[in-house]
N, C-alpha and C positions, 0 to 999 in steps of 0.2 A: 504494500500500500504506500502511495506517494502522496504527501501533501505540497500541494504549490503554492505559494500563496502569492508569486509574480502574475501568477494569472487572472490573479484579481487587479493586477495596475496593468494590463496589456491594454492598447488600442480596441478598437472595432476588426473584424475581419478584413475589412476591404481594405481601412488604412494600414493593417501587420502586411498584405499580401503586397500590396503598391510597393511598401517599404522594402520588404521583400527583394520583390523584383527588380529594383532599382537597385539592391546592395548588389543583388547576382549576376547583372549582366554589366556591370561597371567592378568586378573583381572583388569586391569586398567581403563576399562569404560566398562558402561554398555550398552547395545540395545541403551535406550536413550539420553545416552550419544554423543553416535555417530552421532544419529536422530536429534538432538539439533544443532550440527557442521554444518551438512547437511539441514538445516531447513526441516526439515519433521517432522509430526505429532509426539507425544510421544505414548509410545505402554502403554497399562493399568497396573498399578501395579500388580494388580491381574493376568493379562498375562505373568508376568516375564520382564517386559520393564527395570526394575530399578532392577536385580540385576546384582552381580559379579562373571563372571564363573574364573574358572583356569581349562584347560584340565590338563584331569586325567592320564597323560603318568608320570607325575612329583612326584612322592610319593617316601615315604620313603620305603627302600626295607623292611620294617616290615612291611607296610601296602598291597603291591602286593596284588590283590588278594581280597583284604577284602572288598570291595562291593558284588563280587560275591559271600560271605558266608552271606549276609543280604538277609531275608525273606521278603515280604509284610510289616508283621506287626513288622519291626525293629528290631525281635531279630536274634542271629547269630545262622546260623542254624545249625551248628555244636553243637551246645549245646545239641540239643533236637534228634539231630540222636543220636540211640543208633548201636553198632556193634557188629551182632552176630557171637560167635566163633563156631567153629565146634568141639563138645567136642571129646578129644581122643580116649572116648572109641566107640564113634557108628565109626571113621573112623577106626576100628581094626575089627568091626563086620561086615563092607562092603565088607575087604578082602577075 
């Protein structure tokens, strides 16, 4: 048997979940972080329960973009594309 007595000084629902959502997706607490406030079970390590996201809107404008040039296996795929030109002389022998 637990007694809480914090949960008689919490917020309203909607204001804990807002607050929530805003610590989690700006890095401040994690899944079980929150789970911990809200006595609920902790989520497994191995599930991602314990870490720290930051949504990805927030980047440097050098970075824009640079998730979507990573492949599978972590390199940039721009590397390994190669770009073929069309050489001058067959677009003269098409004419």
């Amino acid at each position: 048997m637990k007694f809480n007595v914090e949960g008689l000084f919490r917020g309203d629902y909607v204001s804990r979940m807002n607050g929530y959502s805003i610590a989690r997706q700006n890095g401040l607490m994690s899944a079980n972080d929150i789970r911990e406030l809200e006595n609920m079970d902790r989520i497994p390590a191995e599930e991602g329960g314990d870490l720290y996201l930051i949504n990805g809107n927030m980047l440097p404008l050098s970075n824009a973009g640079a998730f979507a040039n990573i492949s599978e296996n972590g390199k940039d795929e721009q590397e390994s594309e190669k770009v073929l030109e069309l050489d001058k002389s067959d677009k003269r022998r098409r004419q």
